[in-house]
ZASE-615882 format. One record per atom (N, C-alpha, C): atom name; x, y, z. Coordinates in nm, 4 decimals. Example, Ala and Ser with C-alpha at 12.3 -4.5 7.8 and 13.67 -1.06 7.14 Angstrom:
# ZASE-615882
+----+----------+----------+----------+
!  a !        x !        y !        z !
+----+----------+----------+----------+
!  N !   1.3190 !  -0.5690 !   0.7800 !
! CA !   1.2300 !  -0.4500 !   0.7800 !
!  C !   1.3200 !  -0.3300 !   0.7800 !
!  N !   1.2850 !  -0.2250 !   0.7080 !
! CA !   1.3670 !  -0.1060 !   0.7140 !
!  C !   1.2900 !   0.0030 !   0.7870 !
+----+----------+----------+----------+
This chain:
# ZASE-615882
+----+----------+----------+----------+
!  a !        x !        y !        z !
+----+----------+----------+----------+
!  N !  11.9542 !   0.7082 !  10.3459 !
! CA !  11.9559 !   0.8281 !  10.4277 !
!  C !  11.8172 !   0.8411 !  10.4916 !
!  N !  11.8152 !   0.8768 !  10.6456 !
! CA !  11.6453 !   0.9039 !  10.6742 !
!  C !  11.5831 !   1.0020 !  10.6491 !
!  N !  11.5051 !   0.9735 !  10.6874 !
! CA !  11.3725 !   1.1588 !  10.6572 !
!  C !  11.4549 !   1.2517 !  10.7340 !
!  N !  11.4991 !   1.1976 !  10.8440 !
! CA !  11.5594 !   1.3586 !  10.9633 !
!  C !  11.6122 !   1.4192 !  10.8707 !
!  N !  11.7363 !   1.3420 !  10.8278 !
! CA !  11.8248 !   1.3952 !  10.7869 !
!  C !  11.8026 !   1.4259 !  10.5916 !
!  N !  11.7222 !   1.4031 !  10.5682 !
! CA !  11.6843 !   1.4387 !  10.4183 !
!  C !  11.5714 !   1.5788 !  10.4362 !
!  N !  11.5062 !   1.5784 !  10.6147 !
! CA !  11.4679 !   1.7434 !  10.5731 !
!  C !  11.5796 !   1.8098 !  10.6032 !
!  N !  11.6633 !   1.7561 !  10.7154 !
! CA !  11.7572 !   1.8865 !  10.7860 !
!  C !  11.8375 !   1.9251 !  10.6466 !
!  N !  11.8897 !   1.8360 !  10.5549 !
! CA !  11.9481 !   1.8778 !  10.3732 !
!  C !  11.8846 !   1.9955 !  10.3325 !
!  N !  11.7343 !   1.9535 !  10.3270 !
! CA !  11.6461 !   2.0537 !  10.2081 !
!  C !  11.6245 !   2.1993 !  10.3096 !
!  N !  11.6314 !   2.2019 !  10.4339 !
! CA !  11.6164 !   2.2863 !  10.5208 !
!  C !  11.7566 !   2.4109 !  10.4999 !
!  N !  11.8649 !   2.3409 !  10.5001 !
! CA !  12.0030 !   2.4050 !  10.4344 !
!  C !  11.9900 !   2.4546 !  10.3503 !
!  N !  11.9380 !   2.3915 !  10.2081 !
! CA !  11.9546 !   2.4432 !  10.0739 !
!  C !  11.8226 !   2.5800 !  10.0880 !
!  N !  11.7107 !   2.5298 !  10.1821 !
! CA !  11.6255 !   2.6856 !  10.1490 !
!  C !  11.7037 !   2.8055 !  10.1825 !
!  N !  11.7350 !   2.7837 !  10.3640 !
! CA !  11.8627 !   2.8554 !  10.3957 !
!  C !  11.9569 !   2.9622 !  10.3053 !
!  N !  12.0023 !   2.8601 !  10.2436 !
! CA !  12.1142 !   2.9410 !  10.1368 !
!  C !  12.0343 !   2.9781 !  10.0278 !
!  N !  11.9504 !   2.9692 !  10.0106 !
! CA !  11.8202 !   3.0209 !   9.8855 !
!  C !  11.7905 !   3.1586 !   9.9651 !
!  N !  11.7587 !   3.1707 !  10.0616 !
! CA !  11.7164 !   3.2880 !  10.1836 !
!  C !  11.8235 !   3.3902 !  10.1642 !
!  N !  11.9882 !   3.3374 !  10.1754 !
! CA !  12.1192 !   3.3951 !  10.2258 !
!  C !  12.1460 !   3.4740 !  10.0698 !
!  N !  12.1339 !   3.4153 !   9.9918 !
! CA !  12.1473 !   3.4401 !   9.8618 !
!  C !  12.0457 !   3.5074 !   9.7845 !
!  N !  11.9172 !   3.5674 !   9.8021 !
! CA !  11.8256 !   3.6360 !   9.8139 !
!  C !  11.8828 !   3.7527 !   9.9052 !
!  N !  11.9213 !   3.7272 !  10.0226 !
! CA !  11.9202 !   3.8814 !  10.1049 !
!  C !  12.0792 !   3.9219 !  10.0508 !
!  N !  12.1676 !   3.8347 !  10.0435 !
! CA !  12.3120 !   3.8808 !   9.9679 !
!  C !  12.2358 !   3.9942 !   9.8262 !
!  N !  12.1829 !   3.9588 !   9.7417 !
! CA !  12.1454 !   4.0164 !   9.5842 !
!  C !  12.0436 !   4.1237 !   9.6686 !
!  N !  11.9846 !   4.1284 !   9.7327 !
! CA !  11.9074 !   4.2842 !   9.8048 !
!  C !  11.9743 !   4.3724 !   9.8654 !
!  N !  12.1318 !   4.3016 !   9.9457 !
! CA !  12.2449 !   4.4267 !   9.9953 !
!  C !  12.2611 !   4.4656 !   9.8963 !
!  N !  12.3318 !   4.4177 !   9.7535 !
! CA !  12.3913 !   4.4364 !   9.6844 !
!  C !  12.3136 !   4.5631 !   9.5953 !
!  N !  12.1596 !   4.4627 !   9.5433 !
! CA !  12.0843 !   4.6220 !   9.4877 !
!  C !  12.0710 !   4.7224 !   9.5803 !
!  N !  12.0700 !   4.7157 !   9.6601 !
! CA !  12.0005 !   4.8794 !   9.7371 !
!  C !  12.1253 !   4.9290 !   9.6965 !
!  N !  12.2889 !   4.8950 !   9.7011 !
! CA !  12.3956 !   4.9487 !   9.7345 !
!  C !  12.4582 !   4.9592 !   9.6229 !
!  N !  12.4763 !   4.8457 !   9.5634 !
! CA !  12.5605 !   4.8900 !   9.4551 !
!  C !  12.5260 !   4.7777 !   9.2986 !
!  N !  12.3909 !   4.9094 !   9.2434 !
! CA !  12.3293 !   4.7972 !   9.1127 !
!  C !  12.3967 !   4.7753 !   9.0508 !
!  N !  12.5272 !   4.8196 !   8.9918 !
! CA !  12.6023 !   4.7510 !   8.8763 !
!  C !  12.6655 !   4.6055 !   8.9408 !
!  N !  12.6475 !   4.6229 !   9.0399 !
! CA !  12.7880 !   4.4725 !   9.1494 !
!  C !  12.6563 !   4.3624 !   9.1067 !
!  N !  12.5157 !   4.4217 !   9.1329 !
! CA !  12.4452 !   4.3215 !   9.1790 !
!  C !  12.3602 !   4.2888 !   8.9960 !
!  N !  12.3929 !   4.3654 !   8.9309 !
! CA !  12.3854 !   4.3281 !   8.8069 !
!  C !  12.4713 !   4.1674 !   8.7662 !
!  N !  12.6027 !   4.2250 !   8.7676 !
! CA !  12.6977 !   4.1222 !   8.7425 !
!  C !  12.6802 !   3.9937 !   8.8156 !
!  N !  12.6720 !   4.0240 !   8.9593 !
! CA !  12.6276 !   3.9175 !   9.0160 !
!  C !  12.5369 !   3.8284 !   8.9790 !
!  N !  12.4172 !   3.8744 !   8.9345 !
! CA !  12.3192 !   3.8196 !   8.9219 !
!  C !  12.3080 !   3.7194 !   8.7851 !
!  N !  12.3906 !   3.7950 !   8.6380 !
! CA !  12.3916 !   3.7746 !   8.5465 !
!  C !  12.4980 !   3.6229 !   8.5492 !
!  N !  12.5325 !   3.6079 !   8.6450 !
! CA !  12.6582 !   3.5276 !   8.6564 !
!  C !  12.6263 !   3.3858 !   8.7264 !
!  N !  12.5168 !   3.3936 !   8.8403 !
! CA !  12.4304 !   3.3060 !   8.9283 !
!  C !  12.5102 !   3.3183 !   9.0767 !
!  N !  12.5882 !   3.4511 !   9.1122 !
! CA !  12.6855 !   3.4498 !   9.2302 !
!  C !  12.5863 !   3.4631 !   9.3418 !
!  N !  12.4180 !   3.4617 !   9.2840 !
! CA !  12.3728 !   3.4625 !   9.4560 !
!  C !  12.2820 !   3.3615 !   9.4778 !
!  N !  12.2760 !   3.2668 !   9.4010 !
! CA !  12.2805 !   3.0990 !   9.3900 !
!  C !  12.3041 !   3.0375 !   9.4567 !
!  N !  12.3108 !   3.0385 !   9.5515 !
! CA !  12.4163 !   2.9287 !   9.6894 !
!  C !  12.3082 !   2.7797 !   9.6758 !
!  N !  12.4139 !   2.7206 !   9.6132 !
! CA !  12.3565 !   2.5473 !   9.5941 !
!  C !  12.2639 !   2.4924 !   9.4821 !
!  N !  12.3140 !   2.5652 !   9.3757 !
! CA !  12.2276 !   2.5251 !   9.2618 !
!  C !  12.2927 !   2.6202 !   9.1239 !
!  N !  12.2734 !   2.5741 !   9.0427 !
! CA !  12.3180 !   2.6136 !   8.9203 !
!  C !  12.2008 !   2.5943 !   8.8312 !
!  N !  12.2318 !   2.6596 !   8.6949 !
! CA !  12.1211 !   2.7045 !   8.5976 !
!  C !  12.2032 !   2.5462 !   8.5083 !
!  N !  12.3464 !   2.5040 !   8.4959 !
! CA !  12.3864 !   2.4336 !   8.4295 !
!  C !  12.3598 !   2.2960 !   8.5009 !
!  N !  12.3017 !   2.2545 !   8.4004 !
! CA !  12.2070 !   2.0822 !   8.4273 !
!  C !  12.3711 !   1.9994 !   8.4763 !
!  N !  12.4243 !   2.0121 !   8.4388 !
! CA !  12.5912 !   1.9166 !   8.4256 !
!  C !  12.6639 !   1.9796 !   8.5566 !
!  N !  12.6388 !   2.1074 !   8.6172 !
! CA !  12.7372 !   2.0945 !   8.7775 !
!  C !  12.6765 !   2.0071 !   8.8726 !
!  N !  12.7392 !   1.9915 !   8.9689 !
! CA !  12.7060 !   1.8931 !   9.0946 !
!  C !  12.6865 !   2.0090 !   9.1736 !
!  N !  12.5622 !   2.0083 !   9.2235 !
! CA !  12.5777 !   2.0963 !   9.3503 !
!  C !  12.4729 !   2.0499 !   9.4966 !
!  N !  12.4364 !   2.1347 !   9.5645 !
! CA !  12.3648 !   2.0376 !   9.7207 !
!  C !  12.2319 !   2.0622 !   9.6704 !
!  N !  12.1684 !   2.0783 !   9.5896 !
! CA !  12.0534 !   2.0634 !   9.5108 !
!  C !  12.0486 !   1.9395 !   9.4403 !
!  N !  12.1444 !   1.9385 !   9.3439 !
! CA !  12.1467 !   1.8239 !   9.2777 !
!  C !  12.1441 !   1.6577 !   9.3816 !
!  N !  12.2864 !   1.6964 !   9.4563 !
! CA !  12.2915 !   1.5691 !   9.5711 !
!  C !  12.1572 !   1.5311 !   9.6565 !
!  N !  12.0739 !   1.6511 !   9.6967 !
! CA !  11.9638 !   1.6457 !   9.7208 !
!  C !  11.8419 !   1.5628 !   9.6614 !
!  N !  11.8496 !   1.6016 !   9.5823 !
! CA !  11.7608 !   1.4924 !   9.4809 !
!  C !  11.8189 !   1.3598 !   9.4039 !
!  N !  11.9199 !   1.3526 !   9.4161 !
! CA !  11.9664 !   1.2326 !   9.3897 !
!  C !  11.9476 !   1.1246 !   9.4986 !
!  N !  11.9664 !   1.2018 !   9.6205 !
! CA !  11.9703 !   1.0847 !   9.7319 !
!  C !  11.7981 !   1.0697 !   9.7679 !
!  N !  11.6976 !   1.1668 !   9.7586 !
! CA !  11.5918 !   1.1656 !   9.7222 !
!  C !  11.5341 !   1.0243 !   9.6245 !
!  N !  11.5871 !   1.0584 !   9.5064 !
! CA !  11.5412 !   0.9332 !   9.4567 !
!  C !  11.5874 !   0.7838 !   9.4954 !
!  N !  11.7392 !   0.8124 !   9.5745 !
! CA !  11.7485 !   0.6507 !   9.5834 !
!  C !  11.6691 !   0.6355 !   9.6922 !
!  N !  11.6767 !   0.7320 !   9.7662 !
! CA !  11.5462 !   0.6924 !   9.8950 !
!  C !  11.4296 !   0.6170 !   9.8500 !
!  N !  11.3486 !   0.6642 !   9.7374 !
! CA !  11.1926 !   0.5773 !   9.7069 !
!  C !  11.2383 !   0.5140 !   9.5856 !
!  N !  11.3558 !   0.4739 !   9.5326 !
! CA !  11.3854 !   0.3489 !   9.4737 !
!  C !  11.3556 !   0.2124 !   9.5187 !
+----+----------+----------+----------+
């Protein structure tokens, strides 16, 4: 995979790091118990998990990362 396209990846995943940050700030100003649950759960997570064992565009990210400087 090239560099373009291995930043335009990591450029996405901040993205949804951003989207998922301002999703959990509607949610507290509006409604803290929603954004409790949410939070306790990883629903404003977009592309990454706390569990080492899901696949997600974080993980693929760094996987193709390493075969890159393999």
């Amino acid at each position: 995979m090239n560099s373009e396209m291995m930043q335009r990846l990591e450029q996405i995943q901040e993205e949804l790091a951003a989207l998922g940050a301002e999703a959990a700030e509607i949610f507290q100003e509006n409604n803290p118990s929603l954004h409790d649950q949410g939070a306790a759960y990883g629903a404003f997570d977009f592309g990454i998990s706390s569990n080492p064992y899901d696949t997600t565009l974080a993980s693929l990210i760094e996987s193709a990362q390493e075969e890159e400087y393999a």
